[in-house]
N, C-alpha and C positions, 0 to 999 in steps of 0.2 A: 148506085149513084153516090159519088161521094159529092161535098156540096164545095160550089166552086165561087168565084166574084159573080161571075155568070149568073149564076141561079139568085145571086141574092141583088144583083142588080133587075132581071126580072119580075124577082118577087118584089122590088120598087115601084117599077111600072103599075104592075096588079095592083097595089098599095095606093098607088096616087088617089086624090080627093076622097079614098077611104079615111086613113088615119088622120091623124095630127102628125104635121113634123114637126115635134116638141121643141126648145127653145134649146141652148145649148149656152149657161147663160157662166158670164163670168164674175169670180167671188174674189174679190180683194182679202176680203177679209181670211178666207180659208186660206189663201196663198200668205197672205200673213203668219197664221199659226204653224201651218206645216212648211215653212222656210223656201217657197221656192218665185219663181219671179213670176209665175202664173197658175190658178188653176182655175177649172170647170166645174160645173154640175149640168149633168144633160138630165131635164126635168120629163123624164116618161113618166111619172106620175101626177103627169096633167095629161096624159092619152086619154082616148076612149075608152072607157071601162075601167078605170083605173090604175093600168099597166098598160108595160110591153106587149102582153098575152096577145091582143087582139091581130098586131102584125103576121106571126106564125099561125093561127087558127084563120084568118082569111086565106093566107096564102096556100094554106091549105083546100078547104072547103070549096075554094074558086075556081081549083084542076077535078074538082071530082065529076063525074058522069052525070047525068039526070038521072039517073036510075041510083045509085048511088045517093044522091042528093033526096030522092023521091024515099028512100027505105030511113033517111034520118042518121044522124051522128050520135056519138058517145065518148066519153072522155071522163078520166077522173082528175081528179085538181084541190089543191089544198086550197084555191080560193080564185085566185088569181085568173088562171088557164079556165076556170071556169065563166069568168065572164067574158073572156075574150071568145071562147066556144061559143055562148049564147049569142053573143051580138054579132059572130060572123055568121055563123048559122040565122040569124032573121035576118040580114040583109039578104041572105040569098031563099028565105021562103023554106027553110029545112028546120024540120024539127031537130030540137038537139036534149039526150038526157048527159047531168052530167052528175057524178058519184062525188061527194064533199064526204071527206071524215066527218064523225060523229058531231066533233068541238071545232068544226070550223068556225070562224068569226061571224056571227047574225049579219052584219053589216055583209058580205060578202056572200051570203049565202038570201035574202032578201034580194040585191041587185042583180044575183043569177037568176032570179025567179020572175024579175021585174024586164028581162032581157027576153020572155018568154020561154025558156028550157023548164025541164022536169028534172025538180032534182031529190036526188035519193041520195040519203046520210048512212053512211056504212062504215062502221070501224076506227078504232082511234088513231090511226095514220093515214098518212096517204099511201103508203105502198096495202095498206087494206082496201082501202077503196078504186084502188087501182085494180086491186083482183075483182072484185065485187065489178068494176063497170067492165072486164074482159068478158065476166060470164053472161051479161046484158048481151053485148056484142053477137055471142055466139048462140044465145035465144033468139033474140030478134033482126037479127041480119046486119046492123047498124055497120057504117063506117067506123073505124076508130080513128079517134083526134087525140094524139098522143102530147103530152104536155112540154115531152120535152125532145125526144130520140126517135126525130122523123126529120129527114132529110130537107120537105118543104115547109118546116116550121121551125129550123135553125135558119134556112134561106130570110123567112120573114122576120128574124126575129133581128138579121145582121141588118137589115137594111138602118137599124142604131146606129151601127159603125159605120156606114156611107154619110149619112148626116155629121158623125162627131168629124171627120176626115174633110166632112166639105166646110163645118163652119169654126173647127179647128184645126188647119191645115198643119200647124207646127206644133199640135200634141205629141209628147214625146212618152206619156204613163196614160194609161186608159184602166180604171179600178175596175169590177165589175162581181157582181155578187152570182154566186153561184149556189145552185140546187140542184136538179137534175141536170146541170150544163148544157141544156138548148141555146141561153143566152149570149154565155160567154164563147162558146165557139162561134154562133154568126156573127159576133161583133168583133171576133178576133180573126176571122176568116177576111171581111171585109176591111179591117183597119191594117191588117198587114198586108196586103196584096194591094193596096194602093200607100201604104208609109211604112214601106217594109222595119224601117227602125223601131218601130213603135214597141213599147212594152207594157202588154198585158197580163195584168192583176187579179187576179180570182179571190175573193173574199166568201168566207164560209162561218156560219154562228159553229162556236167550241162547240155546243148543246146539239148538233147535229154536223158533225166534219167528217162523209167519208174520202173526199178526193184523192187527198195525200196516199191514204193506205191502199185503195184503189190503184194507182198510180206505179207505188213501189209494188203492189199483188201483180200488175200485169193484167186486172181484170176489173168488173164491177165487185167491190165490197162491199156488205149490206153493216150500217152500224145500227146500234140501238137510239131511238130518239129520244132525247132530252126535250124537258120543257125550255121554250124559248118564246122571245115577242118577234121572231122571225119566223114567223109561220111557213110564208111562203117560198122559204128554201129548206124547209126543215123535210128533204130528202133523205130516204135510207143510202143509195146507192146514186152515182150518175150513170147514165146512158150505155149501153153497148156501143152508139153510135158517136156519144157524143163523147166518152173517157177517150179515144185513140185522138179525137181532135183538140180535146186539152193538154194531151200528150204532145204532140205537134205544134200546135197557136199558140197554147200557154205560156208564160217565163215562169209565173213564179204564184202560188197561196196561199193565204196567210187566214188566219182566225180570229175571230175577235170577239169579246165577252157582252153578256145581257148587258152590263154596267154601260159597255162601251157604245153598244149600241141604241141602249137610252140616250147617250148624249148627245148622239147623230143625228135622232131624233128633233132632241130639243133644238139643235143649233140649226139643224135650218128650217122650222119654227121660227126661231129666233131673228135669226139673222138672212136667211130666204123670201120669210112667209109663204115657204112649202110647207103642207102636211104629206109625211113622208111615213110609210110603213117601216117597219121592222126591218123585213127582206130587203125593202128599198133603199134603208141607208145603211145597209153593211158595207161598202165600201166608201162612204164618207168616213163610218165607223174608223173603218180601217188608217184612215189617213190622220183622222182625229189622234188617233193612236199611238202612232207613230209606228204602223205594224210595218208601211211600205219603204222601205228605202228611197231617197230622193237626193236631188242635187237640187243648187239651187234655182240653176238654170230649167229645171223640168216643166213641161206646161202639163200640167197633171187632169185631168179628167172623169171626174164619178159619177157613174151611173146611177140617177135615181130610180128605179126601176118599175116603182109601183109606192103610191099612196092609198091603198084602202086600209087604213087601219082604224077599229073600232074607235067613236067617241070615249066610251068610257075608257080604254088603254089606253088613248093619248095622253088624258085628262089623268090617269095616275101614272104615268110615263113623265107626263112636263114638273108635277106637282113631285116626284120624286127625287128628280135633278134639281128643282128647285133646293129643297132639304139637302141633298147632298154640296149644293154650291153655296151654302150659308142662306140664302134668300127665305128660307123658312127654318126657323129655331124654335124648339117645345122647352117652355122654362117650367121650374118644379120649384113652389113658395109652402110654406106653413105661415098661416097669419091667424088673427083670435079672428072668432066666430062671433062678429059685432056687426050690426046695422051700419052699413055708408063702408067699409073695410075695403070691400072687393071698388067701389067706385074708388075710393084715393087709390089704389091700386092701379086701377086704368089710366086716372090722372097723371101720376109718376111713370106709365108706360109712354103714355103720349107725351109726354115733354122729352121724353127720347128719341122723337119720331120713328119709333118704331106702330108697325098698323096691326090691330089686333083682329087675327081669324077668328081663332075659336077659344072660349074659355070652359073650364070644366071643375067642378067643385069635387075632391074626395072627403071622404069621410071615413067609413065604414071599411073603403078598401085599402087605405092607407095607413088604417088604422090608428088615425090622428088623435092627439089626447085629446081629455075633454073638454069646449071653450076653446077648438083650435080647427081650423081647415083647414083641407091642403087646397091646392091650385094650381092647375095646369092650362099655361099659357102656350096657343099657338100661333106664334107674329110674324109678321112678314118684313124682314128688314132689308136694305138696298143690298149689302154685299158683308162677307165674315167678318170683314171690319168694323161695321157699324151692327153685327149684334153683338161683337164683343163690348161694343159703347155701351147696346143695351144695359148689359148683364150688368157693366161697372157700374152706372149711373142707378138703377134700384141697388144693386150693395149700397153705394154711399147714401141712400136715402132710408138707408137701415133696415130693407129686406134679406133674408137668410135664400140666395134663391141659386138650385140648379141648373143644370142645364143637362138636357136629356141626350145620350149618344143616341148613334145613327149606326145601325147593321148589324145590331146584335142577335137578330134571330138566327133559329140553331134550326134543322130539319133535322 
């Protein structure tokens, strides 16, 4: 079976008052930055389950036999595929186990569990836990729910691309993030076979990219996984089934750094008020970037793909781009060690309108003389123009004070 409009039109039908048809919403703003007269964000991460996933794992589970359904499913999943497994599998009354690496996200591995499925932690990747749930499979009878390189769960996964085509009819760049390439084929299967012009975009984290070399080998190429806050495409290899259809649907993919996709992050946070995963906004990432070529006339299109990402990684996710875009500055003072000192200090900080986070007293570690403290100020000013106001305005009020860089750590 190769997967045709057909099947993914189908897998619509099956779909219907299942999922959300997610919004497909339009960003002035983004089309501002990346120069073009229009662009999109298609918000799948306001789906069910907090992805795409659920599309391809229904469409799936929905063709299987009662006998079949009766023996239970199995699937492994770096987070994602894992709840879209669990929650198609209880709507249809099927047990489902599904295999999560070791360090998958708690947030994601709770709502699997919350979904009803059994899950078991096995191995620091996902192509570990991949093996781990084959050998389930072939213990206990289990269907397998493949996450990405099964025929009716690229079907579920395009019916994306019928929504961006019906409520983007003159998109002309469709982004789209890529992991085991289940995604970006049904959404490129469906967007060209009804806008055949359309140019589709594969976006990949540097920290796990094997497409390219996949592509130029003629084959699946396994790479080695870096750490990344892209979990959910941090694949070794794409698909048997789904490389020959990236080969074919695809134009063109590109990579983009942790940096970049922290700010993907923030900005539509920011400027959305989407909370967006790592995987989910690699091809905002991308655009941000300027990784994708564009015209100006382009009606451009990115796949949010999935928001489950941890509180705590958002929370030093937003706080990091903050630092990096001036909004938070760490100052460095030596003052005398006097009663009421650190309060004039504060004093002279707020007539800057600068807002004071945190303050921190050294001594011993700074090795301050004696009758002297240091102090480390961290403020939150509007923009790098008003803390360089800060910085000026304590010089001129006769503080000796630095200012701390950003990204100096070595591994």
């Amino acid at each position: 079976m190769t997967v045709k409009l057909s099947d993914i039109e189908d897998a619509q039908t099956i779909l219907q008052n299942i999922i959300i048809p997610t919004p497909t919403l339009a960003d002035s703003k983004l089309a501002r930055v990346i120069g073009t007269d229009s662009a999109y964000l298609k918000a799948e991460c306001l789906q069910k389950g907090g992805s795409f996933k659920v599309r391809g794992a229904y469409n799936k589970i929905s063709r299987l036999s009662d006998d079949e359904k009766r023996r239970g499913v199995v699937a492994a999943s770096a987070g994602n595929h894992a709840q879209g497994v669990a929650l198609a599998a209880r709507l249809h009354d099927t047990k489902a186990t599904i295999v999560l690496p070791e360090f998958a996200p708690l947030t994601k591995i709770t709502a699997t569990k919350n979904y009803g499925a059994e899950v078991v932690l096995h191995g620091a990747t996902f192509d570990e836990a991949l093996a781990r749930s084959k050998e389930l499979q072939e213990e206990h009878g289990y269907t397998y729910v493949h996450a990405f390189d099964d025929e009716r769960v690229i079907a579920g996964q395009g019916t994306i691309g019928l929504e961006i085509a019906r409520d983007v009819p003159q998109v002309t760049v469709i982004v789209v993030p890529i992991g085991g390439g289940g995604l970006i084929s049904g959404v490129a299967i469906a967007a060209k076979s009804i806008l055949p012009e359309v140019r589709i975009v594969g976006v990949q984290s540097e920290m796990v990219a094997p497409v390219k070399g996949s592509l130029a080998a003629g084959k699946p190429v396994a790479v080695e996984v870096g750490q990344t806050i892209a979990d959910g495409i941090a694949v070794k290899h794409p698909g048997a089934i789904t490389l020959p259809l990236i080969r074919e649907f695809v134009d063109e993919v590109v990579e983009v750094s942790e940096e970049e996709i922290a700010q993907a992050i923030f900005f539509a946070v920011q400027n959305n008020r989407l909370v967006v995963e790592g995987a989910g906004a690699a091809g905002l990432a991308a655009l941000l970037a300027g990784k994708v070529n564009l015209k100006k006339e382009d009606a451009v299109c990115a796949v949010l793909c999935g928001g489950n990402i941890d509180p705590n990684l958002l929370a030093r996710v937003l706080e990091q781009v903050m630092v990096r875009r001036g909004r938070y500055i760490m100052l460095k003072l030596l003052v005398i060690d006097r009663p009421g000192t650190l309060a004039r200090l504060l004093d002279h900080t707020a007539e800057s309108g600068a807002n004071v986070i945190e303050v921190f007293h050294r001594r011993a570690m700074w090795l301050a003389p004696l009758g002297r403290v240091g102090i480390e100020m961290l403020l939150e000013v509007r923009d790098e123009q008003h803390g360089r106001e800060v910085l000026k305005h304590l010089r001129e009020t006769g503080y000796h004070v630095e200012r701390e860089g950003v990204g100096d750590w070595e591994e």
